[in-house]
LUMBA-475538 format. One record per residue (C-alpha): residue in three letters; x, y, z. Coordinates in pm, whole numbers, padded with zeros to 5 digits, always signed. Example, Ala and Ser with C-alpha at 12.3 -4.5 7.8 and 13.67 -1.06 7.14 Angstrom:
BEGIN
ALA+01230-00450+00780/SER+01367-00106+00714/
end
This chain:
BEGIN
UNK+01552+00491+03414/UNK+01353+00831+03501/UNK+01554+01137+03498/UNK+01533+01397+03818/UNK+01284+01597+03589/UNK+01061+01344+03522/UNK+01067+01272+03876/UNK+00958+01645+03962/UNK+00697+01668+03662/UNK+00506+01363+03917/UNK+00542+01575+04211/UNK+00867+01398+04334/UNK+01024+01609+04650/UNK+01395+01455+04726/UNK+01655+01672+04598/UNK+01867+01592+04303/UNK+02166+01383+04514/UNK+01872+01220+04688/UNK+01697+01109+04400/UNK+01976+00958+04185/UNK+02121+00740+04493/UNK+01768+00641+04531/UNK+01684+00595+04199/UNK+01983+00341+04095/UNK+01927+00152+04433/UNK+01536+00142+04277/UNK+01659+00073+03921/UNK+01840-00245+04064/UNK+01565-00361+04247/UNK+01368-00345+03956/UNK+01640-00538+03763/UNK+01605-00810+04055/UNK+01252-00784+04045/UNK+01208-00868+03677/UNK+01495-01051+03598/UNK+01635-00767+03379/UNK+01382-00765+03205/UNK+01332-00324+03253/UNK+01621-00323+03084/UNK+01477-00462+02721/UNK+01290-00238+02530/UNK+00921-00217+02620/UNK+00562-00068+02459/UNK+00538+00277+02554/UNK+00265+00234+02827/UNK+00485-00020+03005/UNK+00810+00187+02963/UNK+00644+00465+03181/UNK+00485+00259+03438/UNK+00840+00102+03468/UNK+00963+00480+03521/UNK+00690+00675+03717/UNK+00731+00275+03960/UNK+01124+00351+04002/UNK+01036+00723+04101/UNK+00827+00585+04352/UNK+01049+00332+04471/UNK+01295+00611+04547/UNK+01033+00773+04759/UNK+00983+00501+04941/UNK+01358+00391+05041/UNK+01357+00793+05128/UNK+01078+00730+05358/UNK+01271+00385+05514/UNK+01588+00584+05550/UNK+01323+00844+05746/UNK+01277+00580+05974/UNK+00889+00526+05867/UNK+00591+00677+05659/UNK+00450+01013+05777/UNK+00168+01038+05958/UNK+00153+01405+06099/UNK+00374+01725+06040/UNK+00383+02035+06231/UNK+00495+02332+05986/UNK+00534+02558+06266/UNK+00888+02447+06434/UNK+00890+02150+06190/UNK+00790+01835+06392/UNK+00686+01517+06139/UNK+00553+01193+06331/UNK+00632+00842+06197/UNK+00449+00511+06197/UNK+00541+00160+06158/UNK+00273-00026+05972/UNK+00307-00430+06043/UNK+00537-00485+05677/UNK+00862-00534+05687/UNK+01053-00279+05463/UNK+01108-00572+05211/UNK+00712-00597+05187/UNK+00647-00208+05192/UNK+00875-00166+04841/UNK+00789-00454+04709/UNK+00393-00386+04734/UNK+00495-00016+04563/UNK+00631-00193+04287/UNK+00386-00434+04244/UNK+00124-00127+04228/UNK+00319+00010+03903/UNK+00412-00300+03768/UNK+00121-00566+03801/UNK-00058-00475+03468/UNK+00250-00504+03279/UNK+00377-00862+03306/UNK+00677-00753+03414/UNK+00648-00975+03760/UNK+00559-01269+03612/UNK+00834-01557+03699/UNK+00736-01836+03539/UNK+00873-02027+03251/UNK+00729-02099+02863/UNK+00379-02016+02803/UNK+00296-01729+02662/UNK+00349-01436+02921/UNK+00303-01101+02837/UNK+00618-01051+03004/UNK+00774-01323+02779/UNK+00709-01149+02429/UNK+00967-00814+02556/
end
């Protein structure tokens, strides 16, 4: 799991309390989402696309919580505008994870064979 530095080397902007509530309710996800499999150790690539996708997966349950994604700000008086695309919130994190994560095998469900995913 990233650590609130790693998550401000990418640009990340919650604060530190922010980020770690975020972050385990992304790390679990990400346990759902690959059967635990985030949790085995992993080739270096795929170790940091697992991290830099929970760091995003924070920003976007920030956003949710936000009530929406940004689409205007005012700096003057602060005024931000939010817009509801047509996902459901479900569909909005899991398309950010499937972003990081679709190169790595790490979403792959199925059974025998021989998965990418499998071989962790």
């Amino acid at each position: 799991m990233p650590d609130y530095d790693f998550y401000c080397a990418l640009g990340g902007t919650l604060n530190r309390e922010d980020f770690t509530r975020l972050s385990w309710k992304a790390w679990a996800y990400l346990e759902a989402l690959t059967a635990e499999r985030v949790n085995r150790p992993l080739p270096a690539a795929a170790a940091a696309k697992v991290k830099r996708c929970c760091c995003a997966l924070a920003d976007a349950y920030a956003a949710q919580e936000k009530g929406g994604e940004v689409v205007s700000a005012s700096n003057d008086g602060y005024t931000e505008t939010y817009a509801a695309s047509g996902k459901t919130p479900d569909q909005k994190i899991y398309a950010v994870a499937a972003v990081h994560l679709a190169a790595t095998g790490l979403l792959y469900t199925g059974m025998g064979g021989t998965c990418r995913a499998c071989l962790y």
